[in-house]
C-alpha positions in Angstrom: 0.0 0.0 0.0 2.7 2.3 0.6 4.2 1.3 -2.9 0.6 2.1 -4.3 0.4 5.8 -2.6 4.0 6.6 -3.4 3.0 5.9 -7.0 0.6 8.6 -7.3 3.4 11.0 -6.6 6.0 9.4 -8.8 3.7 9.9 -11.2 1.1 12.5 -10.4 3.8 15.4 -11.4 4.1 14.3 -15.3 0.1 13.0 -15.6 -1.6 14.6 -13.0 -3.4 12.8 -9.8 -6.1 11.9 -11.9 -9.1 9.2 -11.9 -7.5 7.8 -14.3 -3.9 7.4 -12.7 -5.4 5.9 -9.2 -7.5 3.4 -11.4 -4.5 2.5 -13.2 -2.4 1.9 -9.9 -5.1 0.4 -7.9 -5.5 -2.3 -11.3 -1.8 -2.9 -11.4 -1.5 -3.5 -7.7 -4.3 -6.1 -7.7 -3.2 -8.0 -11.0 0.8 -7.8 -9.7 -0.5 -9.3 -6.4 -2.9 -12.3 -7.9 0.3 -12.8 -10.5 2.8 -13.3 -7.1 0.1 -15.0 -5.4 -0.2 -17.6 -7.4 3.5 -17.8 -8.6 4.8 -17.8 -5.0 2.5 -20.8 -4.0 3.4 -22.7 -7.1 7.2 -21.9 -5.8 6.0 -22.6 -2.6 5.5 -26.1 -3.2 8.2 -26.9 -4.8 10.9 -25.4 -2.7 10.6 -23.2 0.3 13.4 -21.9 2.1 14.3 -18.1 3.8 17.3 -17.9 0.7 14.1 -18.0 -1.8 12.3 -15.8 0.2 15.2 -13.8 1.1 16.0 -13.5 -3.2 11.8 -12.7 -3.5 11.9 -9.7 -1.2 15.7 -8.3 -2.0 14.5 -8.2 -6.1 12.1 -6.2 -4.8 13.9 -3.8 -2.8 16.3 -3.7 -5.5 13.9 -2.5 -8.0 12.1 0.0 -6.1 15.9 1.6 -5.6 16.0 1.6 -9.5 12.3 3.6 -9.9 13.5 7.3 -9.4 16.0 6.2 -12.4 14.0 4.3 -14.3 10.9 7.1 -13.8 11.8 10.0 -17.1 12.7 7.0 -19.8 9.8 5.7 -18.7 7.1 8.4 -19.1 9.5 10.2 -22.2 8.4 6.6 -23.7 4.8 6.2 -22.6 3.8 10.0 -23.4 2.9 9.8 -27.0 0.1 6.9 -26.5 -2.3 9.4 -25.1 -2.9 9.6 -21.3 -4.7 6.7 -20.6 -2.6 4.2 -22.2 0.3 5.8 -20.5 -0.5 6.3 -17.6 -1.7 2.6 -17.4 1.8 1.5 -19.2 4.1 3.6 -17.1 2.1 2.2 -13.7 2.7 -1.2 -15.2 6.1 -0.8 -16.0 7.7 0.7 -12.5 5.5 -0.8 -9.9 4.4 -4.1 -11.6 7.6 -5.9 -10.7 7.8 -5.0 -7.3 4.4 -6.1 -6.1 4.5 -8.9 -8.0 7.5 -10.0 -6.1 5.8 -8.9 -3.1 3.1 -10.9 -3.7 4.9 -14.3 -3.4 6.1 -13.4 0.0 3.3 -14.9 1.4 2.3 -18.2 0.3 6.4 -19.1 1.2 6.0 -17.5 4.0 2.8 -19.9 5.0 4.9 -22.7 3.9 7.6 -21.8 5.9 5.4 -21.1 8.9 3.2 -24.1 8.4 5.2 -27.1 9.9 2.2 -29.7 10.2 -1.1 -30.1 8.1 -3.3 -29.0 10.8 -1.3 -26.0 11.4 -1.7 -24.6 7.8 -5.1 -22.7 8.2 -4.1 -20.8 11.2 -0.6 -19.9 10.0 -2.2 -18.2 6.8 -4.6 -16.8 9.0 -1.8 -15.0 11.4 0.1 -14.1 8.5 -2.6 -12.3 6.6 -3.8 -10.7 9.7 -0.7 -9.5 10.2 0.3 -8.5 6.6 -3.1 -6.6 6.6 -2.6 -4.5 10.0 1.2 -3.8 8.5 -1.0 -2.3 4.9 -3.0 -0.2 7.0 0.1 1.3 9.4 2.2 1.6 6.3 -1.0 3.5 4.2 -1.4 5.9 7.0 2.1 7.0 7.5 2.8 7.4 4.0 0.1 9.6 3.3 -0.5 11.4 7.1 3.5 11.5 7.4 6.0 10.4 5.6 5.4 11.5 2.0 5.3 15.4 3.3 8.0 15.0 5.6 10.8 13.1 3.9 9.9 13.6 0.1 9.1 10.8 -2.6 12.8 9.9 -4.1 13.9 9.3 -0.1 11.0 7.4 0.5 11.3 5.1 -2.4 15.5 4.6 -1.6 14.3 3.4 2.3 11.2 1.5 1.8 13.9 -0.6 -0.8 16.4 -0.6 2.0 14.1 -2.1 4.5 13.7 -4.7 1.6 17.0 -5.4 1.4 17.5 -5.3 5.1 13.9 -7.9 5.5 16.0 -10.0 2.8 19.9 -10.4 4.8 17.5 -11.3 7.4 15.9 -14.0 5.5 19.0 -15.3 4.1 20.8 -15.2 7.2 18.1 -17.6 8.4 19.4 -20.2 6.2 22.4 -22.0 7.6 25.6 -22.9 5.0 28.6 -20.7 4.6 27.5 -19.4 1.1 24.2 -18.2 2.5 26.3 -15.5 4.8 28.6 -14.8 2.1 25.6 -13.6 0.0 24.1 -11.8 2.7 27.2 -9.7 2.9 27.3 -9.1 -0.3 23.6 -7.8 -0.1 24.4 -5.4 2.6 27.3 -4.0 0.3 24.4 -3.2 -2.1 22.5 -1.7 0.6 24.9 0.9 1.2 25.8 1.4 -2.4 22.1 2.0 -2.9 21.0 4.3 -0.2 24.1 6.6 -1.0 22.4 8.8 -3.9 19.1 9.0 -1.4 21.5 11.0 1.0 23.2 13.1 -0.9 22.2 17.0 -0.6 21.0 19.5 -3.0 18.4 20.5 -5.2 18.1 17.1 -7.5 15.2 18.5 -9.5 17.3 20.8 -11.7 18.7 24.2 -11.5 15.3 26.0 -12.7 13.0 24.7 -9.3 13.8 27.3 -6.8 11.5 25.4 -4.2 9.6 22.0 -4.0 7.6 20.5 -1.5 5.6 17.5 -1.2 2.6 18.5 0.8 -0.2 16.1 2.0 -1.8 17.3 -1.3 0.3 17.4 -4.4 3.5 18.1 -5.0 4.4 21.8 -5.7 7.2 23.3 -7.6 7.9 27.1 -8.1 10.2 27.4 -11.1 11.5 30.0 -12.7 12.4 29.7 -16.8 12.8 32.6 -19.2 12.8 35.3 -17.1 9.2 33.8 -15.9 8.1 32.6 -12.0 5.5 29.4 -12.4 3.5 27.8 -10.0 3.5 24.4 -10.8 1.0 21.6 -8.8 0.6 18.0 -9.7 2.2 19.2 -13.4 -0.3 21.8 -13.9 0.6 26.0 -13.9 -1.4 27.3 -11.7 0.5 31.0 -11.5 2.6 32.6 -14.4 4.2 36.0 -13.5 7.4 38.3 -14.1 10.1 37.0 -12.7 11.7 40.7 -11.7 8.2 42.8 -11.2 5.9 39.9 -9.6 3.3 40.9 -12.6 0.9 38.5 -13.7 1.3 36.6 -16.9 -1.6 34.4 -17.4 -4.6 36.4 -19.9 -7.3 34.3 -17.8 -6.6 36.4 -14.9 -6.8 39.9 -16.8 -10.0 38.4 -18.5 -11.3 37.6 -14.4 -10.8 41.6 -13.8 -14.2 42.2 -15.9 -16.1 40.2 -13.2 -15.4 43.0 -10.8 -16.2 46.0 -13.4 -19.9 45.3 -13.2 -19.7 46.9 -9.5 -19.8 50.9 -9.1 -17.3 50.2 -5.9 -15.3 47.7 -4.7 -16.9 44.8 -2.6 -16.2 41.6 -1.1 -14.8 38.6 -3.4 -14.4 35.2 -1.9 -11.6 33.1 -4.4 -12.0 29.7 -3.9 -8.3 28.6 -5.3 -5.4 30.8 -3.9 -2.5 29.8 -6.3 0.0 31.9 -6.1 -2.4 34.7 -5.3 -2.0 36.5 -7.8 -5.8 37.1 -8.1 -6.6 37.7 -4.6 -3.5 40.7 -4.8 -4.9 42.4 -8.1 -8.6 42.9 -6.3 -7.0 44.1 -3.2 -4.8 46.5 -4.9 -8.4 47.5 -6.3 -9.8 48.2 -2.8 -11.8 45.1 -2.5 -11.6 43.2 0.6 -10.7 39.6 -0.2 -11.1 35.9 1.4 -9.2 33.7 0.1 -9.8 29.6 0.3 -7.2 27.3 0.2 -7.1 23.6 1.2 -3.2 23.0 1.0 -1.1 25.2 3.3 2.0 24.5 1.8 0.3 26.7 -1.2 -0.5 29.3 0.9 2.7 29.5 2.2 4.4 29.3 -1.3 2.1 32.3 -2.6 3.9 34.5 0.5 7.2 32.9 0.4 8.2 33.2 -3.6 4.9 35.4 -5.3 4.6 38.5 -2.8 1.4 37.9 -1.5 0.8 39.6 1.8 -1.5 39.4 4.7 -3.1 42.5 3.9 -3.9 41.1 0.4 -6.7 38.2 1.7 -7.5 36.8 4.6 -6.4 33.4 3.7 -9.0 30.1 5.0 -7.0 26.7 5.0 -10.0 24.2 4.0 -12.2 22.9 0.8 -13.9 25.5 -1.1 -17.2 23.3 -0.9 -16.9 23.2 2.9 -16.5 26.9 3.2 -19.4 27.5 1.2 -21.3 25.2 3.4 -20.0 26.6 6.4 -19.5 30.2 5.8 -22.0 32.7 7.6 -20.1 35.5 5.1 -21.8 37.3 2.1 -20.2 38.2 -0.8 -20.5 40.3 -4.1 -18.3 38.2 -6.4 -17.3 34.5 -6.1 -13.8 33.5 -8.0 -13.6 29.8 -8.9 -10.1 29.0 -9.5 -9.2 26.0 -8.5 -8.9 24.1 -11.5 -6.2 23.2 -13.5 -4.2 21.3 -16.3 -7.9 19.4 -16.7 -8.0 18.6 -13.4 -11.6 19.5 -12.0 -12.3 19.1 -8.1 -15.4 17.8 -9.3 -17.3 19.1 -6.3 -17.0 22.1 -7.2 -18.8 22.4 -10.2 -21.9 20.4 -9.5 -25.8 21.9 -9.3 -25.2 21.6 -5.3 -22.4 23.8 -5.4 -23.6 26.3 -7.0 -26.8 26.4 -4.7 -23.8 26.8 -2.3 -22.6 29.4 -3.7 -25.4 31.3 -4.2 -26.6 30.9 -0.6 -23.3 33.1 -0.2 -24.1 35.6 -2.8 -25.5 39.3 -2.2 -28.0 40.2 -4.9 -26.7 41.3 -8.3 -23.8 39.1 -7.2 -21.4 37.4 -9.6 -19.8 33.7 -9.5 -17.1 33.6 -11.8 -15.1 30.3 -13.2 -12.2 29.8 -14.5 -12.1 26.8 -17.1 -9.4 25.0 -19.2 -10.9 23.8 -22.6 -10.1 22.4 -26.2 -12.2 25.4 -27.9 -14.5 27.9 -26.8 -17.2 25.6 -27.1 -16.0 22.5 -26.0 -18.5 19.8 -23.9 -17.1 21.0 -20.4 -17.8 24.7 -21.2 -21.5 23.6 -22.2 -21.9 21.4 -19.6 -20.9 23.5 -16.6 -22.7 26.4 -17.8 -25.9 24.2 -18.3 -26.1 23.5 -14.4 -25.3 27.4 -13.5 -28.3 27.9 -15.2 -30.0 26.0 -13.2 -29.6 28.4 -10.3 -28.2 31.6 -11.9 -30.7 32.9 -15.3 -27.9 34.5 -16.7 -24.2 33.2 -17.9 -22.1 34.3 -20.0 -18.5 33.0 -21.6 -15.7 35.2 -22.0 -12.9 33.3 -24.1 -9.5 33.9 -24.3 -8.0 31.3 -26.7 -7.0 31.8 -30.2 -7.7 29.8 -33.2 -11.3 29.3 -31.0 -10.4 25.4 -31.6 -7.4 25.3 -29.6 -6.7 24.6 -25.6 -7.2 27.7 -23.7 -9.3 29.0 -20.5 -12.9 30.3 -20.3 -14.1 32.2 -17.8 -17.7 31.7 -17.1 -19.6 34.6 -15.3 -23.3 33.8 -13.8 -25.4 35.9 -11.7 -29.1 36.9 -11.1 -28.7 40.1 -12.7 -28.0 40.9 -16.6 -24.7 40.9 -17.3 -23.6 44.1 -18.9 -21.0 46.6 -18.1 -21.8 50.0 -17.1 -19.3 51.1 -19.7 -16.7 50.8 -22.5 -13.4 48.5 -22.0 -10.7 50.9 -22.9 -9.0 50.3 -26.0 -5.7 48.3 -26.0 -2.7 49.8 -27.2 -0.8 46.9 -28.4 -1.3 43.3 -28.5 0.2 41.7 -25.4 -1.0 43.2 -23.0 -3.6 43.2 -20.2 -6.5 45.5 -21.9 -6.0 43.6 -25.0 -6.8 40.4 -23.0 -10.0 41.9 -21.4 -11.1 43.7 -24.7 -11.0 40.6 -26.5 -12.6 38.1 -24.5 -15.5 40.7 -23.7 -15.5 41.4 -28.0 -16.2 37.9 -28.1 -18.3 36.8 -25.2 -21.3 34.6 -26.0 -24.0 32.7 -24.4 -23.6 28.7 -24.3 -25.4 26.7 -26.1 -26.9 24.2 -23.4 -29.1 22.1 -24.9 -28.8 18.1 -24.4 -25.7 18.9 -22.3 -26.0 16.6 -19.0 -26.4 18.5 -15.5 -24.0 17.8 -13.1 -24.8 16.7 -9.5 -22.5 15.1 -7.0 -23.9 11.7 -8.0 -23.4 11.9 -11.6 -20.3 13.8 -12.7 -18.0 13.2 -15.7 -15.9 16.1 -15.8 -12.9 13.7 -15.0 -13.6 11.7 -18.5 -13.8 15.0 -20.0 -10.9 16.6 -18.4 -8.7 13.5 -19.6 -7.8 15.4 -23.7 -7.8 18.6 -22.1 -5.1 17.2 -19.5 -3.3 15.5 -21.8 -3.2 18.6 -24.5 -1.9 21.3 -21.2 0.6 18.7 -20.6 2.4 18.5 -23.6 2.4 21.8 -23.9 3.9 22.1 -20.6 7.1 19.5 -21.0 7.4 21.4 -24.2 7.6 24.5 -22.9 10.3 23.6 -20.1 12.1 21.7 -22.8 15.3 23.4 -22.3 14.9 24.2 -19.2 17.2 22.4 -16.1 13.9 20.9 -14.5 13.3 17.1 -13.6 10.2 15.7 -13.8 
């Protein structure tokens, strides 16, 4: 179980901690453990000894030391079959040895155990038990503990040198000259293994100024061509200047029209922090801000490398959704950004959460999304605009991409109210810059065609199968981008 977790994040920052990614690891874990279940009995029976369980165990210790190595070939392979197939491929590929060895240790271990006939059930009964209490310990201190304390790479090198330790153990349970020889040998490797998980330094290239593995995601801030990125599970979530601190990303330009329909500032709750880059531009504006952010290693990112200050947000360390729920606060504009790369906390974009957000709005209040599409139209656009209107009677798509086929953001605005501005965008002056950005996703806003689009609820959701293109499109734009930069995946 540990192995399982740990996956996610060896993973998770090339592919995204997706559905799809913990339905590929949870299928390989089961099929690699029925594979060394039934080829560890069938050794089982024909020789049992603690040198052949000893072998089973080190092989997998061994191989898990080899994963952080093996990880990039791997996934520079698996990319170009589209993200299911890779993701399933590369799962298959690193972890499917492992457990599969892991698996055999305990039919040889029941033969081992089992020194009569009649003591055969019971044996295999205190050996699962206690195999299955181990799984649960192991699951909870990876994911409470261990993942955000010591970091994936470290993890990985000592769960393979308690392998290697559980196998010198085995072998030295075997009697015979040879047998001890080996096991020396063995703790030679151990030591030659468990030297590159020691060593100090920044071993995810020159352009990651900070990286953390929080009990979230893992987060990266990098900096490449004289930029400053955000980067969680794979996906940008803030793009600024490097020198000034100034935004880069048109989506949130395009999200300073939701607060031009006010006469005077107000109050915005942003469900998303980022790198707060949002949550700075409305306070410099004069509105007061309360931002929501479930990971606090974000929040303390944002402060630490993107300037945001208290005096910017007061800053809430929990779900959006549960804040909605929970809050007693009114607001006048609601920001959802929490989404990324494809990636869609689906709970946030259901009927039920906008009924929660709603119950938070003031009247003539705004909700505002911010969504990552293939094309202005595309099914998610449709789809989460379809259950806005069924609590808000007016929405409206502002898009920012160009060609309109291509992978971009769209920021949906809903609210009770007609959504017109109380006067003319000014004109932009040149092309890359932040008026141009407003003035044309406002020249091209447009209702959304809803019809025979499916409602989404928080028992039927398929955002996730949708989101799987528009994940796989925003990461291959992404390892292109970074292409020459100094920064491991």
């Amino acid at each position: 179980l540990a192995i399982e977790l740990l996956g996610t994040r060896v993973l998770g920052p090339f592919y995204g901690v997706s559905l799809f990614l913990w339905s590929a690891l949870i299928s390989v874990t089961l099929a690699a453990l029925s594979a060394g279940y039934a080829i560890g009995g069938y050794w089982a029976d024909r020789s049992a000894s603690y040198g052949r369980l000893g072998a089973v165990i080190g092989a997998a210790g061994l191989w898990l030391l080899a994963v952080p190595w093996m990880r990039n070939l791997v996934l520079a392979i698996t990319e170009p079959l589209g993200l299911r197939t890779a993701v399933l491929l590369a799962a298959a590929i690193l972890f499917f040895p492992p457990l599969m060895l892991l698996g055999m240790v305990s039919p040889i271990a029941v033969k081992l155990r089992a020194r009569r006939l009649a003591e055969v059930g019971r044996s295999a009964g205190n050996l699962y038990a206690v195999s299955t209490v181990a799984s649960v310990a192991a699951a909870l201190l990876t994911g409470f503990v261990l993942i955000p304390a010591v970091g994936v790479s470290t993890l990985l090198g000592a769960i393979g040198a308690l392998l290697l330790a559980a196998s010198v153990f085995s072998v030295l349970s075997d009697s015979g000259r040879s047998r001890r020889a080996g096991a020396g040998a063995v703790i030679l490797v151990v030591l030659a293994a468990l030297g590159p998980f020691m060593r100090t330094g920044d071993e995810r290239g020159a352009g990651v100024i900070a990286a953390r593995e929080s009990p979230y995601a893992e987060i990266r801030v990098v900096e490449y061509l004289d930029a400053r990125f955000l980067i969680i599970d794979g996906s940008i979530h803030t793009f600024v200047d490097a020198a000034s601190g100034d935004n880069l990303f048109p989506y949130v330009h395009v999200i300073d029209i939701a607060g031009l329909f006010f006469d005077r500032p107000g109050r915005l709750c942003l469900l998303g922090l980022g790198g707060g880059t949002i949550a700075r531009r409305y306070s410099e504006a004069g509105w007061r801000v309360d931002a929501v952010e479930i990971d606090p290693a974000v929040v303390e990112f944002a402060r630490e490398h993107f300037a945001l200050k208290s005096s910017d947000a007061r800053v809430f360390e929990m779900d959006g959704r549960r804040f909605l729920g929970e809050s007693g606060e009114m607001y006048d504009l609601i920001v959802f950004d929490a989404f990324g790369g494809g990636n869609i906390p689906y709970q946030l974009v259901t009927r039920e959460a906008f009924d929660a957000a709603a119950a938070r709005l003031r009247p003539g209040g705004i909700a505002a999304l911010n969504v990552e599409s293939i094309g202005w139209r595309d099914d998610i656009v449709s789809s989460i605009a379809a259950t806005l209107k069924k609590r808000f009677p007016h929405v409206m798509a502002l898009p920012i991409s160009e060609p309109p086929n291509t992978l971009g953001n769209v920021i949906l605005l809903a609210s009770d109210r007609e959504l017109e501005l109380p006067g003319e965008l000014p004109i932009p002056e040149y092309r890359f810059s932040p008026e141009y950005d407003r003035a044309h996703a406002w020249d091209n806003r447009f209702e959304p065609d809803t019809r025979g689009v499916p409602i989404l609820t928080d028992d039927r959701n398929p955002v996730a199968l949708w989101g799987e293109r528009i994940n796989y499109a925003a990461r291959k734009r992404l390892h292109s981008y970074f292409a020459g930069a100094d920064v491991r995946w």
